[in-house]
C-alpha positions as CSV (number, residue, x, y, z in Angstrom):
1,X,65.3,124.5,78.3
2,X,62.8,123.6,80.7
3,X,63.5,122.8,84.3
4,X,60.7,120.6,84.7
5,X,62.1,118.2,82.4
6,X,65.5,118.3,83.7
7,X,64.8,117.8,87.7
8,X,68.6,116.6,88.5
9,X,70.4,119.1,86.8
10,X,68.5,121.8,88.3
11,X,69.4,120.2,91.7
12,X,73.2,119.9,90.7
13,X,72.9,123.8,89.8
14,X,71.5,124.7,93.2
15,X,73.9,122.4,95.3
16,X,77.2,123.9,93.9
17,X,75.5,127.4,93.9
18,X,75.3,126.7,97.5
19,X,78.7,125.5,98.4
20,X,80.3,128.0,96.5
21,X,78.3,130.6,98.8
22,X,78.7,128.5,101.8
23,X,82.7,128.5,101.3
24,X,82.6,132.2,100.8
25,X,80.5,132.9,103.5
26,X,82.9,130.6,105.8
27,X,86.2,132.3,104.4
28,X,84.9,135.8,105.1
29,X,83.9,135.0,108.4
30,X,87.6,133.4,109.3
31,X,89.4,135.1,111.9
32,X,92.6,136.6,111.5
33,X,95.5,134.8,113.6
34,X,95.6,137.0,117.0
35,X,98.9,137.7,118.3
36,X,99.3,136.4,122.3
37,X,98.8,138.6,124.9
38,X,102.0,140.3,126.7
39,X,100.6,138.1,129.8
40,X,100.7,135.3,127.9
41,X,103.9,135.5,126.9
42,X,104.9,136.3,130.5
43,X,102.6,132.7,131.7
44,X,104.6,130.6,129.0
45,X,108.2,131.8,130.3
46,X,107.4,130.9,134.1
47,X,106.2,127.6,132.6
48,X,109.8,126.7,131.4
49,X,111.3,125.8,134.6
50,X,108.2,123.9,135.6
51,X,106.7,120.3,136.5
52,X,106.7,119.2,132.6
53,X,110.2,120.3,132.3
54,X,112.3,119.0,135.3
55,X,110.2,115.8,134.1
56,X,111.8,115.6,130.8
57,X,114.9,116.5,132.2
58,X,114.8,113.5,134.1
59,X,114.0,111.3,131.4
60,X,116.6,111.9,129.1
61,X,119.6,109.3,129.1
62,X,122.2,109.9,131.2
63,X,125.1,107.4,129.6
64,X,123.6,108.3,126.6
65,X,127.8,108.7,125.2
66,X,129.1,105.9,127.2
67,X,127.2,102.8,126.3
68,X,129.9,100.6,125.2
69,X,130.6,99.0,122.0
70,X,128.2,96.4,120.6
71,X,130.3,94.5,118.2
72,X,131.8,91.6,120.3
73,X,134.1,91.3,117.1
74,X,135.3,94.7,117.0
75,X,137.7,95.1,113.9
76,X,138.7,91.4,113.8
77,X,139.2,89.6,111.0
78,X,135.9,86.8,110.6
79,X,135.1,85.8,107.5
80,X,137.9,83.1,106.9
81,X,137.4,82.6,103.0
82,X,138.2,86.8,102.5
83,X,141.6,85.9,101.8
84,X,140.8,82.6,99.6
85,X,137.9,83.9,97.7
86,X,138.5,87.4,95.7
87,X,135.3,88.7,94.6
88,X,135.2,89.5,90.9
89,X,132.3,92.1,91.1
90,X,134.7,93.9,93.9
């Protein structure tokens, strides 16, 4: 098979030659995931009582349990042909 004849394929053949270097070359290169520094760990626990905190503290709902009921009807009776009409599919 000549090359010269067959331009594209040759192409095709180079281009997934390539990426499939390119993607090992990237993969191998890939850190590993670094554990956090003892300091760090030390930064993020001083950070829990800070600015970001106190503000979400403060933003939260308060009456969140004691909003009152929204059904004006509560358990009363309001559809008036419930005890004329019995549904059959019931």
């Amino acid at each position: 098979m000549d090359f010269k004849s067959k331009p594209t394929l040759f192409i095709v053949v180079i281009a997934v030659i390539l990426a499939v270097a390119g993607f090992w070359y990237w993969q191998s290169k890939k850190s590993a995931p670094t554990t956090s520094a003892p300091d760090e760990i030390s930064t993020r626990e001083k950070v829990v009582g800070g600015l970001g905190a106190n503000i979400f503290e403060k933003s939260q709902n308060p009456i969140s349990d004691k909003l009152p009921e929204t059904n004006p009807f509560g358990k009363v009776e309001i559809n008036p042909l419930k005890s004329i009409y019995n549904n059959p599919f019931k």
